[in-house]
C-alpha positions as CSV (number, residue, x, y, z in Angstrom):
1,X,-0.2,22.8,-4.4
2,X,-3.2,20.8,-5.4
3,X,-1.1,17.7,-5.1
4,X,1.3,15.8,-3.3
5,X,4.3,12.9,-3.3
6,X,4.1,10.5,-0.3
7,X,6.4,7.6,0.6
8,X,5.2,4.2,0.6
9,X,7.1,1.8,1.4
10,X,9.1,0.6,-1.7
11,X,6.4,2.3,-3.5
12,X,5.2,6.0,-3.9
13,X,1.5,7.3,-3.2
14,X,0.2,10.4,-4.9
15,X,-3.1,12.4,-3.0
16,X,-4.7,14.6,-5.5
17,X,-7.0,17.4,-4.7
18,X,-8.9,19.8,-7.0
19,X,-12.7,21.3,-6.9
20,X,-14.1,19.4,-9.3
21,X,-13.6,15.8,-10.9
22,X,-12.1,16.7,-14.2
23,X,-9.9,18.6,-12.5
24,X,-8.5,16.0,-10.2
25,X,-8.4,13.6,-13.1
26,X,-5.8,16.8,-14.6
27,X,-4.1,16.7,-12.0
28,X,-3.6,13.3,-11.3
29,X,-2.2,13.7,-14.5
30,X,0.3,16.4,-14.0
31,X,1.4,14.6,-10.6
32,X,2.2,11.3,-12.3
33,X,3.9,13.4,-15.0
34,X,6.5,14.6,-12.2
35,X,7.2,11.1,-11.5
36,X,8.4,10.7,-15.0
37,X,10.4,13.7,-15.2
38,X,12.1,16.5,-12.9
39,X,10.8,20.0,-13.2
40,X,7.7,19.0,-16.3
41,X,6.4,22.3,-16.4
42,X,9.3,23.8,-17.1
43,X,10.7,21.7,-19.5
44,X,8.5,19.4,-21.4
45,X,6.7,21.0,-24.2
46,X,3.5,21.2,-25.6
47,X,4.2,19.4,-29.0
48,X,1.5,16.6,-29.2
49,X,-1.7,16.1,-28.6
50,X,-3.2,12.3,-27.5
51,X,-6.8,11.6,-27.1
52,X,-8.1,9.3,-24.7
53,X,-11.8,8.0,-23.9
54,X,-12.3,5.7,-21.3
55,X,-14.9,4.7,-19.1
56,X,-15.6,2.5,-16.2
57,X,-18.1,1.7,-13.8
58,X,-16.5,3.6,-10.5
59,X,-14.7,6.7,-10.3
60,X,-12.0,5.5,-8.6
61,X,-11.4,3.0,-11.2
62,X,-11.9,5.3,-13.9
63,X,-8.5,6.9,-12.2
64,X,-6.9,4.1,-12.3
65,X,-7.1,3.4,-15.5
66,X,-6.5,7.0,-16.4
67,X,-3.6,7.4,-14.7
68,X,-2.3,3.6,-16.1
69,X,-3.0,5.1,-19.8
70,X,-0.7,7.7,-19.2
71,X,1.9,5.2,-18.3
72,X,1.4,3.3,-21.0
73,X,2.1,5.9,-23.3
74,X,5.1,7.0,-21.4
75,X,6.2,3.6,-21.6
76,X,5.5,2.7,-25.0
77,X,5.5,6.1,-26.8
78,X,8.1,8.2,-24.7
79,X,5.8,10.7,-24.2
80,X,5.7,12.9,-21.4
81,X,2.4,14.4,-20.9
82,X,2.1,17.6,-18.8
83,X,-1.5,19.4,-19.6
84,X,-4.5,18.1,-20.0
85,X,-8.2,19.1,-20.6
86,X,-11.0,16.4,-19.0
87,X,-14.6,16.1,-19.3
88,X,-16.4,13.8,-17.7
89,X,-19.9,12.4,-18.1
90,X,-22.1,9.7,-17.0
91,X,-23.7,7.0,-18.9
92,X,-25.5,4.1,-18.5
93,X,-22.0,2.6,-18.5
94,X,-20.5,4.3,-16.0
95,X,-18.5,7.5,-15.5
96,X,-16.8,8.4,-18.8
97,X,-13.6,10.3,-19.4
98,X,-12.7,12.3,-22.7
99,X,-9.6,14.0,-22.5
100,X,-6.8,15.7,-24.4
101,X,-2.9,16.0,-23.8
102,X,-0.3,17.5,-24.4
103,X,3.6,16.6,-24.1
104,X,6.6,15.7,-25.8
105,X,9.0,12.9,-26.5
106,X,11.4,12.1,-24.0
107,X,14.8,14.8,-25.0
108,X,17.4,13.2,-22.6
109,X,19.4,16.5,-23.8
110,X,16.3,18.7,-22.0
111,X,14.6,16.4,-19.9
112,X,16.1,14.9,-16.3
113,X,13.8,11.6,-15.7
114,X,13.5,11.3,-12.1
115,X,12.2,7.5,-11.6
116,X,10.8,4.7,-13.6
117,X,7.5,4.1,-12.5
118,X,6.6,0.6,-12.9
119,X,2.7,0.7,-12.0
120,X,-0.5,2.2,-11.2
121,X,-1.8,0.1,-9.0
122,X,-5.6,-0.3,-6.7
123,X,-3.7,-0.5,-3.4
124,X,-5.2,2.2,-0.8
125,X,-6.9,3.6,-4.1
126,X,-9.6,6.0,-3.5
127,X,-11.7,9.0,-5.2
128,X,-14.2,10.9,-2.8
129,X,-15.7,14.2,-2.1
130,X,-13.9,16.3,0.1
131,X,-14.5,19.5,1.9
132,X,-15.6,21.6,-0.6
133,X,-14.2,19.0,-4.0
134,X,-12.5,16.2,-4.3
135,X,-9.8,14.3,-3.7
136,X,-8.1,10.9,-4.2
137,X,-5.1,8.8,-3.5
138,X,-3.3,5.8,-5.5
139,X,-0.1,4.1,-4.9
140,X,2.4,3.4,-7.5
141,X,4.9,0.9,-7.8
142,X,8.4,2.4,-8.8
């Protein structure tokens, strides 16, 4: 599995690995989605699709405040998000993320939330190379 749960004190970490950085930033994705909600792959649809464009000066940060968009539109829109397509760039700016979703709207009839995530936040947060990609870790607050 390209990513993993840890315990955290009274908070949960998430360590994300994939081969390339758009693909970490997907799966970073797909790991906070099974936060939101029990079994997300086989149970939230493909029904909507969000945009996003973002940028920031450091990777890491830019996954923070990827991950803290998806949050945000859990939170606000009840959307649970479960595939996404990333492409990254870099400007004079700094690193800049493009990406598509897709999810649904929460359906307490289909979908088991599993825990209220309160936060993405910067503690232990990292993004680096790895072996042969990449890999990162955040801690959120539940």
């Amino acid at each position: 599995m390209p990513w993993q749960v840890f315990d955290h004190t009274a908070d949960l970490g998430l360590r994300v690995e994939a081969p390339t950085r758009a693909a970490l930033f997907e799966e970073a994705g797909r790991a906070l989605a099974s936060l939101f909600v029990e079994a997300p792959d086989a149970t939230v649809r493909e029904r909507e699709r969000l945009e996003f464009a973002l940028t920031a000066a450091e990777p890491a940060d830019l996954l923070f405040d990827w991950l803290h968009a998806l949050l945000v539109a859990f939170e606000v829109r009840h959307l649970l998000l479960v595939r996404f397509a990333v492409e990254l760039d870099e400007g004079a700016d700094g690193l800049r993320l493009r990406a598509s979703a897709w999810g649904e709207s929460v359906d307490r009839s289909r979908h088991r939330l599993a825990r209220e995530v309160k936060a993405i936040t910067y503690h232990r947060l990292f993004l680096r190379p790895e072996g042969d990609g990449w890999a990162a870790e955040v801690i959120v607050d539940v």
